[in-house]
TORROVEX-743118 format. One record per residue (C-alpha): chain; y, z, x; residue in three letters. Coordinates in Angstrom, 3 decimals, always signed. Last residue first. Example, Ala and Ser with C-alpha at 12.3 -4.5 7.8 and 13.67 -1.06 7.14 Angstrom:
BEGIN
unit/py/pz/px/code
A/-1.060/+7.140/+13.670/ser $
A/-4.500/+7.800/+12.300/ala $
***
This chain:
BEGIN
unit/py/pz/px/code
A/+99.612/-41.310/-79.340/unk $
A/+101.519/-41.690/-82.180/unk $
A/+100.749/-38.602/-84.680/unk $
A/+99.197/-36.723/-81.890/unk $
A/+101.890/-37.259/-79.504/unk $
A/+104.393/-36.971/-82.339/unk $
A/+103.541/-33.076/-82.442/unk $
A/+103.645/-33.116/-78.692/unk $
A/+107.371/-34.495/-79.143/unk $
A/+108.578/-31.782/-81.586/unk $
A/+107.405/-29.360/-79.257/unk $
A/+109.221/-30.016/-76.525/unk $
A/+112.053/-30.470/-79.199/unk $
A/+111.945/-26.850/-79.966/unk $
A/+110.436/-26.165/-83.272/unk $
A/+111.754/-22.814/-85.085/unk $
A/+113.331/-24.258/-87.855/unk $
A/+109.823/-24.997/-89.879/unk $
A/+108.022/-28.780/-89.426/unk $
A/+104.801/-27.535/-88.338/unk $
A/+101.540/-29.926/-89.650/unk $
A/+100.165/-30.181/-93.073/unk $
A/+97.459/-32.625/-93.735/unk $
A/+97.133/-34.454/-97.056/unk $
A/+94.036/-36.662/-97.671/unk $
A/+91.703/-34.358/-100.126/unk $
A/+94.436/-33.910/-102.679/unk $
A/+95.718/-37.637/-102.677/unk $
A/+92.943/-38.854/-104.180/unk $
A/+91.939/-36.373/-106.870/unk $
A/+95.962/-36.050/-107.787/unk $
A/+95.779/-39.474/-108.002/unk $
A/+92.901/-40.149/-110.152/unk $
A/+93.173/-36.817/-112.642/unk $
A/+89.717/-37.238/-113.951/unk $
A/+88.471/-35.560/-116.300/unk $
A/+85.459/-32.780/-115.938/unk $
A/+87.445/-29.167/-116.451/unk $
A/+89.788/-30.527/-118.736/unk $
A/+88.520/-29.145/-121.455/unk $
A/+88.615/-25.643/-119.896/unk $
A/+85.228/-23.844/-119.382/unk $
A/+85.218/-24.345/-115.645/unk $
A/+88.586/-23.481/-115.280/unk $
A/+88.032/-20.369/-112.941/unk $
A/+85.892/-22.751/-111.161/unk $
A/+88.733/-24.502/-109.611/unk $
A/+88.066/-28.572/-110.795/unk $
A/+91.415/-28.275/-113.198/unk $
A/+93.522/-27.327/-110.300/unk $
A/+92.786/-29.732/-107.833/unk $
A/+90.569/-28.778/-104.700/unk $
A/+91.288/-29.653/-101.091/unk $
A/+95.015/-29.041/-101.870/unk $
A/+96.775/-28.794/-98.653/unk $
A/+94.525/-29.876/-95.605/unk $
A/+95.383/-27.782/-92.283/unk $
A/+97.007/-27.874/-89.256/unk $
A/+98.052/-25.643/-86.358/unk $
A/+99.070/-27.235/-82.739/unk $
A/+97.229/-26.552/-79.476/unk $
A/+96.886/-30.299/-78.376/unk $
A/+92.998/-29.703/-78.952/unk $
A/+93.986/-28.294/-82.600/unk $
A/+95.852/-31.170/-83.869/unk $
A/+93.503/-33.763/-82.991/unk $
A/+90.809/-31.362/-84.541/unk $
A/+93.553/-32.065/-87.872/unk $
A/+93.585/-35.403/-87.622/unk $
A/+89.894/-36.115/-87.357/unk $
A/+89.318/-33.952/-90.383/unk $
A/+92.127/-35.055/-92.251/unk $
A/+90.660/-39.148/-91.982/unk $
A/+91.862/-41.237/-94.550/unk $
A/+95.427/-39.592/-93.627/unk $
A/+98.502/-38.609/-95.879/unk $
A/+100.451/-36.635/-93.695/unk $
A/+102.326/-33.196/-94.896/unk $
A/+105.777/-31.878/-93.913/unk $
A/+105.740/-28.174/-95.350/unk $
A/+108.544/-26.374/-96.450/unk $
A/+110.254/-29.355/-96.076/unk $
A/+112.974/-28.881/-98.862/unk $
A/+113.984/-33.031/-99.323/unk $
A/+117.346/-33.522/-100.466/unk $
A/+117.872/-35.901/-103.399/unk $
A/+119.381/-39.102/-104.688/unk $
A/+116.554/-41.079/-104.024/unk $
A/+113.460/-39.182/-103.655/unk $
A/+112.222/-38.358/-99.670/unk $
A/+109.121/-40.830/-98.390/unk $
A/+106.606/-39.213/-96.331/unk $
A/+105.870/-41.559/-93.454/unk $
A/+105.752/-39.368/-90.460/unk $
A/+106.520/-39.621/-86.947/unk $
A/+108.179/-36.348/-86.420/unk $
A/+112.351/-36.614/-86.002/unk $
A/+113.516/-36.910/-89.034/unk $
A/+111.343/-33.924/-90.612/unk $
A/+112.844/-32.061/-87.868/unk $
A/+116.521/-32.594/-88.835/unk $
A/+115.405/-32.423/-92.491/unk $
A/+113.840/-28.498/-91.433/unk $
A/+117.024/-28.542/-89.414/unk $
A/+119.353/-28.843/-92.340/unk $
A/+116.776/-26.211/-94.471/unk $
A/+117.394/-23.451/-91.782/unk $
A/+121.015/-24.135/-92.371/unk $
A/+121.006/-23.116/-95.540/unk $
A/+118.818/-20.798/-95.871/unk $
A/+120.174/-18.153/-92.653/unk $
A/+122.678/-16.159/-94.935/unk $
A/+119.929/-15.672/-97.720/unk $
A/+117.810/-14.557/-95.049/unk $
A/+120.169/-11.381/-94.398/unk $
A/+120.179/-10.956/-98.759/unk $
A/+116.448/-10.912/-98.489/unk $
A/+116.184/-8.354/-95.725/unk $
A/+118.166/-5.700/-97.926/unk $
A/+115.895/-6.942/-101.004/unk $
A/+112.502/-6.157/-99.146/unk $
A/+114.081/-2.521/-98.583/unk $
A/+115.374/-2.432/-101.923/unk $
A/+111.682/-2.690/-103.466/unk $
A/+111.302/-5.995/-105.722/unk $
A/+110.326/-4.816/-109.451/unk $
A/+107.354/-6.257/-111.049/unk $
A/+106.695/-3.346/-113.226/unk $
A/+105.639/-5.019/-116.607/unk $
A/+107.054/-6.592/-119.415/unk $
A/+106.473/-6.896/-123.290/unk $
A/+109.811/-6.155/-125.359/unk $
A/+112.452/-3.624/-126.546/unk $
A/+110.875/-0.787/-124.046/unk $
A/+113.468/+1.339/-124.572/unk $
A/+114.934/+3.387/-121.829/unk $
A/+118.619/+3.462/-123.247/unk $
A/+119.448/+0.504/-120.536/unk $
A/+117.202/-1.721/-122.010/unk $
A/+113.191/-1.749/-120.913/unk $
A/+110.973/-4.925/-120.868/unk $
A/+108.701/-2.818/-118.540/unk $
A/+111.452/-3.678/-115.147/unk $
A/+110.340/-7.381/-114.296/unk $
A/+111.690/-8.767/-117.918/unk $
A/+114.574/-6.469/-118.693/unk $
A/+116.446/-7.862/-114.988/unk $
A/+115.499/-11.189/-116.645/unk $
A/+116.464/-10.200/-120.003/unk $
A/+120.238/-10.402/-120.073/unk $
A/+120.620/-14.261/-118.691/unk $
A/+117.982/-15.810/-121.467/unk $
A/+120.988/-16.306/-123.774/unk $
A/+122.847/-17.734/-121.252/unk $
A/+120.607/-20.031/-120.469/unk $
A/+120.432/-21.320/-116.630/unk $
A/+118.191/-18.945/-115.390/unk $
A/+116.805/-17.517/-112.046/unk $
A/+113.253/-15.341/-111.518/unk $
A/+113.084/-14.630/-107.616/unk $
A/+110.370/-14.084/-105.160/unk $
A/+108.800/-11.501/-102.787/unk $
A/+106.041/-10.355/-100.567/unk $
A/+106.620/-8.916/-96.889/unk $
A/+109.648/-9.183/-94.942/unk $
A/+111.965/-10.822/-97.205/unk $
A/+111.259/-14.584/-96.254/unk $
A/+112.921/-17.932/-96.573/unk $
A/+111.837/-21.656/-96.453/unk $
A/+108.399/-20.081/-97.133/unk $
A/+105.308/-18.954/-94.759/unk $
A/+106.499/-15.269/-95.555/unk $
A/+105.927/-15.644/-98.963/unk $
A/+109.690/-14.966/-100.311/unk $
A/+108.122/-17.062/-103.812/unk $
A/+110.799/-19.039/-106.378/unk $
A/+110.372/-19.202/-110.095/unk $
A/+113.452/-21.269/-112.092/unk $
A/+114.336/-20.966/-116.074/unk $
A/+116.049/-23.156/-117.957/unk $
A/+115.670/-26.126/-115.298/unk $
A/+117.698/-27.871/-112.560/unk $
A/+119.882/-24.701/-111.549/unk $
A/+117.069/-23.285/-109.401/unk $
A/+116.841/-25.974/-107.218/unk $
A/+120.075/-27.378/-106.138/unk $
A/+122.100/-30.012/-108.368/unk $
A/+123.516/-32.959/-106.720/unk $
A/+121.356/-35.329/-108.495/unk $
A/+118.414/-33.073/-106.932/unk $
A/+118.952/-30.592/-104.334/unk $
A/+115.778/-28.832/-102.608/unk $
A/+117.306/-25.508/-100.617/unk $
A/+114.821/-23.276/-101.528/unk $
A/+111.719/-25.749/-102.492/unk $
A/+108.215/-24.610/-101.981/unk $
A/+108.384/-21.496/-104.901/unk $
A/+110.581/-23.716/-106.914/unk $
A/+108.489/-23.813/-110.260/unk $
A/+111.277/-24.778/-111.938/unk $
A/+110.003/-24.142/-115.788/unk $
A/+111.842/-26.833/-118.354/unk $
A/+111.393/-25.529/-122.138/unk $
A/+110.709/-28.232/-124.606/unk $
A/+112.763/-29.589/-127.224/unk $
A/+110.708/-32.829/-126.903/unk $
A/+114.192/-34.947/-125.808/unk $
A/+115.023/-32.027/-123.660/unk $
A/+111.730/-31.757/-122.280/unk $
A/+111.713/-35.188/-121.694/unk $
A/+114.854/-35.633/-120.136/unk $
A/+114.120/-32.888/-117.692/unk $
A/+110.816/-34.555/-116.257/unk $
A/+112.650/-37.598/-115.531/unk $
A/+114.800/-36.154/-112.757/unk $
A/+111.292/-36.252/-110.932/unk $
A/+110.148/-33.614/-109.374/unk $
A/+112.546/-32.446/-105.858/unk $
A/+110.092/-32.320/-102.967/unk $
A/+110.350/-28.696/-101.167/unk $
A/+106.330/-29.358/-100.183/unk $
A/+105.872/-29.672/-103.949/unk $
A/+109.182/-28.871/-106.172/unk $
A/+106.539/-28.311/-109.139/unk $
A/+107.595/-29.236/-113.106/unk $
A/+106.188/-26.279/-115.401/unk $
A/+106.495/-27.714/-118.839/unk $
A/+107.132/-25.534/-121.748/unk $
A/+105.513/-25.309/-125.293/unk $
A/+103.069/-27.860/-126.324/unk $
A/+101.381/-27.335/-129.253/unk $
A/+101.962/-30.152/-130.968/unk $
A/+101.073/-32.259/-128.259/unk $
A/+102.532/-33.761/-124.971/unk $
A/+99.793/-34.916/-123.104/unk $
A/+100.964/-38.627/-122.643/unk $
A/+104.551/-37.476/-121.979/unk $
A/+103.408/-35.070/-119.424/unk $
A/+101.251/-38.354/-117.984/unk $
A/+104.464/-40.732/-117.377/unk $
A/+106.561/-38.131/-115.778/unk $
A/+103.935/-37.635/-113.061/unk $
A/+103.846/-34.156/-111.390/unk $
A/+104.876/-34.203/-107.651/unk $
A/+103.052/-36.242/-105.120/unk $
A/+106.164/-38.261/-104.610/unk $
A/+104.789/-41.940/-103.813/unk $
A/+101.848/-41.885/-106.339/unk $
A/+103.207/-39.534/-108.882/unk $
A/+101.133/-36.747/-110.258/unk $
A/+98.518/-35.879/-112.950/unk $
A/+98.836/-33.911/-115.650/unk $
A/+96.486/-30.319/-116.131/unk $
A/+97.709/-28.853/-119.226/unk $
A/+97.549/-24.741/-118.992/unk $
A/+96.186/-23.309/-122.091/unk $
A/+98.243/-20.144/-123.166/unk $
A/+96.921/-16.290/-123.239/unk $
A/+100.110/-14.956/-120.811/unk $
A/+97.619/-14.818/-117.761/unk $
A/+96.287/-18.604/-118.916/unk $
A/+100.063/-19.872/-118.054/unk $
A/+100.221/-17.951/-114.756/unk $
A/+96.972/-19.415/-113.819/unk $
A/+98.113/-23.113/-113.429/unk $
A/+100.940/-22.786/-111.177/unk $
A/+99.052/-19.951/-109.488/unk $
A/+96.393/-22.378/-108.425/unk $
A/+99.238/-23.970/-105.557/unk $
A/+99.378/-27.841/-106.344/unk $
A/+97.591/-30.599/-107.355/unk $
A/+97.141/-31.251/-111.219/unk $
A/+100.395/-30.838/-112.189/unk $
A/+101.289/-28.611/-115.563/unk $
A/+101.740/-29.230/-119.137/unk $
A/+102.054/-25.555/-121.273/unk $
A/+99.955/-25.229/-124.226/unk $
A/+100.652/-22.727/-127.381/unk $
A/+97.986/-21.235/-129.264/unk $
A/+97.873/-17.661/-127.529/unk $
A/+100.956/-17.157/-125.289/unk $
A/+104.717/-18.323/-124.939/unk $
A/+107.512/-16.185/-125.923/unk $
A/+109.716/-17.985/-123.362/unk $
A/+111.146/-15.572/-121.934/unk $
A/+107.038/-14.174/-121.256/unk $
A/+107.361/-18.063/-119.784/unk $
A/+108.894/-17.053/-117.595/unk $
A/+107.651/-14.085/-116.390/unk $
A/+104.458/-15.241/-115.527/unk $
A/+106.064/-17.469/-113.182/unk $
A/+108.392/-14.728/-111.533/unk $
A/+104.750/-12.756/-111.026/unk $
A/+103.467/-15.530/-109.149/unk $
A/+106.380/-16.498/-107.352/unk $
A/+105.883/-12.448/-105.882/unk $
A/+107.198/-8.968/-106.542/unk $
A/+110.352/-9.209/-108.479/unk $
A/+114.148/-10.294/-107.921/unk $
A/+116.333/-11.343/-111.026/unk $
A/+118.372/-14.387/-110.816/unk $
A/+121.503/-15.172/-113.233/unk $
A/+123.528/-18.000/-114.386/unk $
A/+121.890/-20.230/-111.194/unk $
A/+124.010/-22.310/-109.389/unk $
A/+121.488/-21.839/-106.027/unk $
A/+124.040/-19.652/-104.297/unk $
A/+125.211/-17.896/-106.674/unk $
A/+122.508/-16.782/-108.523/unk $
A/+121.102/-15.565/-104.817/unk $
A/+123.910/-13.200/-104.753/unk $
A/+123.576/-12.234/-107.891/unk $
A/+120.052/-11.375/-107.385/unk $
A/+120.343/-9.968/-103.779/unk $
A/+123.364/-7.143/-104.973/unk $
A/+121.160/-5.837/-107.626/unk $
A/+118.232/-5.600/-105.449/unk $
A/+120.357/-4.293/-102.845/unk $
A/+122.082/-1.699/-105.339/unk $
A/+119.463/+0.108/-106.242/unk $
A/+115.979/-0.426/-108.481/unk $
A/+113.816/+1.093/-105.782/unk $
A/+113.866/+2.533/-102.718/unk $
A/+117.378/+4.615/-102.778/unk $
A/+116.772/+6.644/-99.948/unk $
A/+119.439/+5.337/-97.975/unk $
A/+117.436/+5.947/-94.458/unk $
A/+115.018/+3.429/-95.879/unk $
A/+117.973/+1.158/-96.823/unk $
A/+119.575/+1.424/-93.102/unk $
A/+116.332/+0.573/-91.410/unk $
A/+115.491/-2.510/-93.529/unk $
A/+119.262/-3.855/-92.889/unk $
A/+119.084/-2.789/-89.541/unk $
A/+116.094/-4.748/-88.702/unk $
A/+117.213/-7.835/-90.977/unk $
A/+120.419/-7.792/-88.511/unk $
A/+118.199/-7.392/-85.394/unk $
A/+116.372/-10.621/-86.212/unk $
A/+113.354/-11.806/-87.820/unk $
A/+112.693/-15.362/-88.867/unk $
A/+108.784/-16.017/-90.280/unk $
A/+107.368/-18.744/-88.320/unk $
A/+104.811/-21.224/-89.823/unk $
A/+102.637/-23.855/-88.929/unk $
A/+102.149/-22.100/-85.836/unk $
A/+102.671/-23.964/-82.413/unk $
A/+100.283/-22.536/-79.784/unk $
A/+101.917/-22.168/-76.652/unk $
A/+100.384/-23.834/-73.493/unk $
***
């Protein structure tokens, strides 16, 4: 019996040939693939512009670089989801604000940013978790606050909200190419996207040493270019998305689950998780059938010993705390055949 993986990178001759043809290019850096996967990916999203770089993780420290924001300033993030959400914002000398999230959803809780909105709040980084659209919520009050609206979309190529597609639902959008995610690029990856015009110009700027096109580094940046190999494979991907994310729903329909999906949006499914009393049991379940599983978050952000001299280090984010230690992730990715579709629901509803 097969073991099915919780995750299955897609690789086919096409993303071969593309990797083979750009090495034998020789242009392996800052080319015409990058170039071409940016505005490509703009495109397709309804982005203004995209810019690839090295990681989600490097696209979120980039934002909020756009954004000016540093020493002094706070940015209000969820307490349960990946750490770099959270670390990004202490990279660029900032306090990360740990909120907590919604009951049903799981993503942050419109209620508690608007609690913890201070004087010194700057930005709010509003996470697509699992490929779950935040609340439409969370972009009225930033724009009622003046505040700028971070996508953290790193879980959620594909996610629509009120018609609009992730990437195009805040100023400035973060996704990750992880090869785990909706989409891959052969190695690590991810995407910085805007909607501002005025923000448009600096994202290639941004992930190439804050340089213009004299040379001059005009502002603080870094080398987080993508290579043009991993930028080839990333525009075949970008081909594959959207269909991969129909049969990610197509799956998610037909596993025994009861994960509700927001009104008025489409669900990513990067992951499809279960909220159990017992994730242990569930997940050695899991395992004997020969199926991979695993708890995501165990910890929440603010209890991560790296924030063990933030304020927020001790309080209680109730939800988050509950939720965290309860939600099992099992396979849900394009790759499922229905034979294994139905020894997943074995498990589920034996």
């Amino acid at each position: 019996m097969e073991r099915i993986p919780l995750a299955k990178p897609f690789w086919d001759k096409e993303c071969e040939e593309a990797a083979i043809n750009t090495l034998g290019s020789g242009r392996w850096v800052k080319g015409p693939q990058s170039k071409s996967f940016g505005e490509e990916f703009a495109s397709w999203c309804g982005a203004l512009a995209a810019a690839p770089c090295q990681s989600g993780s490097a696209a979120l420290w980039a934002a909020l670089r756009l954004f000016d924001i540093g020493p002094g300033d706070e940015v209000i993030v969820p307490g349960m989801t990946f750490i770099s959400t959270a670390t990004c914002v202490t990279l660029v000398g900032a306090t990360p604000i740990f909120a907590d999230i919604e009951e049903d959803y799981w993503c942050i809780c419109p209620d508690d940013v608007e609690a913890k909105i201070t004087d010194k709040t700057k930005a709010v980084i509003g996470v697509h978790l699992f490929g779950q659209p935040f609340s439409k919520r969370i972009r009225e009050i930033c724009d009622n606050h003046g505040l700028a609206l971070i996508e953290d979309a790193a879980q959620a190529h594909g996610a629509i909200l009120d018609g609009k597609m992730a990437g195009a639902i805040g100023d400035v959008a973060c996704f990750s190419f992880f090869p785990s995610k909706n989409m891959a690029v052969g190695g690590e990856g991810g995407m910085i996207c805007t909607t501002r015009p005025e923000l448009a110009d600096k994202l290639d700027r941004i992930v190439n040493h804050g340089r213009n096109q004299n040379l001059e580094s005009i502002e603080l940046g870094t080398n987080m270019r993508m290579s043009e190999v991993n930028a080839a494979i990333g525009r075949v991907q970008l081909k594959h998305v959207d269909d991969w994310v129909k049969i990610r729903n197509q799956n998610a329909n037909k596993i025994v689950h009861s994960t509700p999906v927001r009104e008025n949006s489409v669900h990513g499914w990067h992951q499809l998780c279960i909220q159990t009393d017992n994730p242990s049991e569930l997940i050695a379940k899991m395992d004997q059938s020969g199926i991979d599983a695993r708890v995501h978050y165990p910890l929440i952000l603010n209890k991560h010993a790296v924030y063990r001299n933030h304020p927020q280090h001790k309080i209680d984010l109730p939800r988050s705390e509950n939720i965290a230690k309860k939600l099992v992730a099992i396979p849900v990715h394009p790759s499922l055949t229905n034979e294994e579709i139905n020894r997943i629901n074995s498990v589920l509803n034996p």
